[in-house]
C-alpha positions in Angstrom: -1.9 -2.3 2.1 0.3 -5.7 2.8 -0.5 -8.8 4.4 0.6 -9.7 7.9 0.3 -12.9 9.5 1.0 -11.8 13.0 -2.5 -10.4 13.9 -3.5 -12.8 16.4 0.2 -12.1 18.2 0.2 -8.8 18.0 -3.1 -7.6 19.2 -4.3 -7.4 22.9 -6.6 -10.3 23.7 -10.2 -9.6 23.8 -11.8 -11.4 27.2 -14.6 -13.8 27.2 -17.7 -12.1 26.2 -16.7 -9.4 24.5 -15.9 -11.3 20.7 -18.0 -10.6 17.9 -20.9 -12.6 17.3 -21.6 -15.1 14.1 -24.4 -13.1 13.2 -22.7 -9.5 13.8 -19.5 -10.8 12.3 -21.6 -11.4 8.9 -23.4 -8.1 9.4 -19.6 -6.6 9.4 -18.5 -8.4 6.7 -20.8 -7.4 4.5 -20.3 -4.1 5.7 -16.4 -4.0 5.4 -17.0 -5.2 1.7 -19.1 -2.4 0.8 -17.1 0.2 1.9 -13.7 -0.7 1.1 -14.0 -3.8 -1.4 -12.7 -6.3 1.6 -13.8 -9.6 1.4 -13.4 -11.3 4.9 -14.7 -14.9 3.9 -16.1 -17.1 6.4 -14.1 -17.7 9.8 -12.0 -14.9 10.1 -14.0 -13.6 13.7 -10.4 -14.4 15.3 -8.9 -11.6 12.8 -11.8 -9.6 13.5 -11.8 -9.5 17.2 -7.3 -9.4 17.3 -7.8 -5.9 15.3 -10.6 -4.5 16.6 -9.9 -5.4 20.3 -7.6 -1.7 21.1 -10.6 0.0 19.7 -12.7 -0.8 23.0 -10.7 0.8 25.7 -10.0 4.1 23.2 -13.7 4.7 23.0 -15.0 2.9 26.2 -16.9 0.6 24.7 -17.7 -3.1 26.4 -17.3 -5.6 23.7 -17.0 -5.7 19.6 -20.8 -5.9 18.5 -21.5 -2.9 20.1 -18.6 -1.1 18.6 -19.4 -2.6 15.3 -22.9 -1.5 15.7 -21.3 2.2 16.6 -19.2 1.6 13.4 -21.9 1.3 11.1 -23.9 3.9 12.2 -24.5 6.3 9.0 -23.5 9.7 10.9 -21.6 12.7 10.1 -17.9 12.6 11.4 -18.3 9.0 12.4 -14.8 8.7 14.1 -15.5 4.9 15.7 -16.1 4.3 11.8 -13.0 5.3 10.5 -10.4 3.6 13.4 -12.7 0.8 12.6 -12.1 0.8 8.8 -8.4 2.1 9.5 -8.1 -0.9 11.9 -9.1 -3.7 9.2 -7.2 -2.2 6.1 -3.7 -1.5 8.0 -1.5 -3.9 7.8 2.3 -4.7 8.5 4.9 -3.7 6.0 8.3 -3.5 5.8 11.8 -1.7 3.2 12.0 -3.4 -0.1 9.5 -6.1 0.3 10.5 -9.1 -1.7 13.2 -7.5 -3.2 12.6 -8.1 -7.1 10.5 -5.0 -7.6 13.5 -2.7 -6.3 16.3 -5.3 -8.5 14.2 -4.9 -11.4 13.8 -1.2 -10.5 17.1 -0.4 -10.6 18.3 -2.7 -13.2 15.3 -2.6 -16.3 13.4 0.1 -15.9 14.9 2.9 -14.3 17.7 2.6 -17.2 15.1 2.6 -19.6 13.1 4.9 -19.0 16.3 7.1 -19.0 17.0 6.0 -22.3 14.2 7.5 -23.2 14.9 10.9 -21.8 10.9 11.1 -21.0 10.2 13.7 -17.9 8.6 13.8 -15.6 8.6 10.3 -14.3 5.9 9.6 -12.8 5.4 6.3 -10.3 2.5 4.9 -8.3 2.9 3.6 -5.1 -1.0 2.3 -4.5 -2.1 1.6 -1.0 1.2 2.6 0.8 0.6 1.7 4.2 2.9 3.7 6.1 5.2 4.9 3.4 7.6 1.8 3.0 7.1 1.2 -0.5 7.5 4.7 -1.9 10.3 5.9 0.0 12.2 2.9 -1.1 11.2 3.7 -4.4 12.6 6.8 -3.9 15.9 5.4 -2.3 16.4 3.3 -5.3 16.2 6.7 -8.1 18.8 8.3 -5.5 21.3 5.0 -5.8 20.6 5.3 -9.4 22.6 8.7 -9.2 25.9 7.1 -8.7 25.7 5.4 -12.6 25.9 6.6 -16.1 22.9 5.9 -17.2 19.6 7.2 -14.8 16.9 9.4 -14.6 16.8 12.6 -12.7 15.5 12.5 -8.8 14.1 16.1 -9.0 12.1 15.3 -12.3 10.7 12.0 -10.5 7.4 12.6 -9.2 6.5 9.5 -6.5 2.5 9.3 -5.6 1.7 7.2 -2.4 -1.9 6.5 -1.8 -3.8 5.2 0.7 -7.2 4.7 2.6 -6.0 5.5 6.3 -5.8 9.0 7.0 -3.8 7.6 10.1 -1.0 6.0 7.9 -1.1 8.5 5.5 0.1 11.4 8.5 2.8 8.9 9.4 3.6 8.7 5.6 4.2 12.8 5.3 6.1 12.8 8.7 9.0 10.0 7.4 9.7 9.1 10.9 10.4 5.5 11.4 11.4 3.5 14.5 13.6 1.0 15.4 11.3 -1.6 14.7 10.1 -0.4 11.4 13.3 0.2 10.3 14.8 -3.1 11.0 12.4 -4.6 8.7 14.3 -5.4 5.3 16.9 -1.9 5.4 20.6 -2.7 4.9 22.6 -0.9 7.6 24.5 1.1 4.4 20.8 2.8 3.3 19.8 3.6 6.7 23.0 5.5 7.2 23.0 7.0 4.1 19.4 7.9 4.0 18.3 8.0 7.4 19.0 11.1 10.1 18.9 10.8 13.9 16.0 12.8 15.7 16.2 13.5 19.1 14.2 10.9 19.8 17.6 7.6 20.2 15.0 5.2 19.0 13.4 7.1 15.4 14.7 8.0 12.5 13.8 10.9 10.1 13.8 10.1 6.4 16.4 12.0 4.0 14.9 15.4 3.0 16.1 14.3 -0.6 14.1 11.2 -0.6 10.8 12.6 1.2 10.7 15.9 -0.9 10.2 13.1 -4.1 7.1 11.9 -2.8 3.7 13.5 -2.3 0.7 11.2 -0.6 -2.7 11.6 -0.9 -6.0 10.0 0.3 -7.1 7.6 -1.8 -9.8 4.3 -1.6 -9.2 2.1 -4.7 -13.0 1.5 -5.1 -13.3 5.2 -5.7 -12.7 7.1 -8.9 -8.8 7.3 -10.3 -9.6 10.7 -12.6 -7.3 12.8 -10.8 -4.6 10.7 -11.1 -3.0 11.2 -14.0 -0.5 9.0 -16.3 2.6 7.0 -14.7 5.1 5.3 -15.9 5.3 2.6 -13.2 2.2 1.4 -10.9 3.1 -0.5 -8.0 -0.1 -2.4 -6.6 1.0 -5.2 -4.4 0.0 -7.4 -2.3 -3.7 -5.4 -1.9 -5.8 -7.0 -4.4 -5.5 -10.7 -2.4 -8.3 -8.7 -0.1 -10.9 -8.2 -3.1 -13.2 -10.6 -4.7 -12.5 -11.1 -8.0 -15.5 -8.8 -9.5 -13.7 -5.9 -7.8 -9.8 -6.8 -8.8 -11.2 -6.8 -12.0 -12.0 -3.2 -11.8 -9.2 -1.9 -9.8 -7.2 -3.7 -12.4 -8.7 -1.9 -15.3 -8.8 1.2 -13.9 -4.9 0.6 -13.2 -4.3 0.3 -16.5 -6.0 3.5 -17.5 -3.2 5.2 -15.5 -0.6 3.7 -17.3 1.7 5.6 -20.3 1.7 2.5 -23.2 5.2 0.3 -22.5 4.3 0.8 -18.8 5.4 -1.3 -15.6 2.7 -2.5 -13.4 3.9 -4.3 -10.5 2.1 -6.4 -8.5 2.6 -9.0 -5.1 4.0 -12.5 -6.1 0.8 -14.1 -6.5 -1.7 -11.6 -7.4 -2.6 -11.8 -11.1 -4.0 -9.9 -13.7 -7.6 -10.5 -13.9 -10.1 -9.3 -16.8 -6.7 -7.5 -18.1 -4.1 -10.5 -19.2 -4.5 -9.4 -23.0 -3.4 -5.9 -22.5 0.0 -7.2 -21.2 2.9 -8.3 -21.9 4.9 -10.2 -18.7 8.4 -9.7 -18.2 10.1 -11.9 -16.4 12.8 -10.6 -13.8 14.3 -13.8 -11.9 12.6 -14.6 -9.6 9.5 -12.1 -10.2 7.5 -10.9 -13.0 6.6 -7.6 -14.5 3.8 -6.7 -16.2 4.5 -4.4 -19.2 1.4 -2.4 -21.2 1.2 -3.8 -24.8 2.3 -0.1 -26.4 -1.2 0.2 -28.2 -4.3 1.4 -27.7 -7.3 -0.3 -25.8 -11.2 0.4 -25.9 -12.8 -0.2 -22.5 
């Protein structure tokens, strides 16, 4: 998941009359909290309303409390209830966000991990959104090819996770569009790891960079068992959405997943909270890394 602050542009105006409520948009919040972690705060109706307002043609309904009220109803199948929760927890995101994260990728701990000689890698993409952030981690171990010293793409196992079954089938598909892939790719990477469809205006990821990475469902309040150990966690800018009871607990369970001397990476002003003494920060101008103190920890 990763922040936008184009929601009011983007979405279709909802008419007079058909806005949420005060008293449905506190019923929602609390609802939204429960079942994702979300914390909408007080007077965010305008964010509520701009991303809920396509949902009402789709299922022909007249305004957002009665779609909220559809929402929330505890049935089987509930599709209103998940483009509902799909349409709050999506956001924008675009290649190589903020650029650090790849740099220090590439240059500190790709190399070192190679050093190493451990296999496989393994590296967390958490709350991927539509597959951004993993395929340009994957993009990244590719370019690492080309030097002495790097670790092998076909023993690099990428996880992207996510919460929207909706971004998660445009995740496994790799198809982008112009739009999407104007946001933050060089012309050099999409030629080199982009192919033409025969659609002029989308682009198919490169079979070598979407065979590294496997998605899977995934809500961050839920339980990480089946996860397994990585070597790098990427968790950015997601946990701005939580209260700080709830980062807590992601964070923790984070670092549960993490081999000792680990990377966790998170968004520029996220910080580690309830977890600070397990790590070590790194800093990689103008970011910083978060590196697992190589011990062990009782929860």
């Amino acid at each position: 998941m990763t922040s936008s602050s184009s929601d009011a542009g983007n979405a279709p105006a909802v008419a007079a009359g058909q806005e949420v409520t005060d008293v449905q948009y506190r019923r929602f919040a609390a609802f939204i909290e429960e079942k994702c972690g979300i914390v909408l705060g007080v007077g965010k109706q305008y964010l509520v309303n701009s991303r809920l307002s396509s949902l009402l043609s789709k299922f022909g309904i007249s305004n957002v409390d009665e779609l909220i009220n559809k929402a929330m109803e505890n049935t089987p199948n509930n599709k209103i209830q998940e483009a509902v929760i799909d349409a709050m927890t999506t956001n924008e995101t675009l290649w190589f966000r903020d650029t650090y994260p790849y740099t220090a990728l590439e240059q500190f701990i790709l190399p070192e991990l190679a050093k190493k000689g451990k296999y496989p890698v393994r590296i967390w993409s958490a709350a991927c959104s539509s597959g951004q952030e993993p395929y340009s981690i994957g993009i990244v171990v590719q370019e690492q090819m080309a030097k002495m010293l790097h670790i092998d793409p076909k023993q690099t196992q990428i996880i992207g996770t996510d919460l929207s079954p909706e971004m998660l089938a445009t995740c496994k598909l790799g198809q982008y569009d112009v739009h999407a892939l104007s946001r933050g790719l060089s012309a050099e990477r999409k030629s080199k790891f982009f192919k033409p469809t025969r659609n002029p205006n989308i682009m198919q990821i490169d079979p070598r960079v979407k065979s590294m990475v496997e998605f899977r469902p995934m809500n961050l309040l839920g339980s990480y068992a089946l996860m397994g150990k990585f070597d790098v966690i990427f968790c950015r800018n997601v946990l701005i959405y939580f209260s700080n009871d709830v980062k807590a607990e992601i964070l923790r369970k984070l670092t549960m997943c993490l081999n000792p001397g680990g990377y966790l990476i998170l968004g520029s002003t996220e910080t580690l909270v309830g977890v600070a003494d397990k790590y070590e920060m790194v800093r990689h101008s103008p970011g910083i890394l978060y590196r697992l103190k190589p011990q062990k920890f009782v929860f």
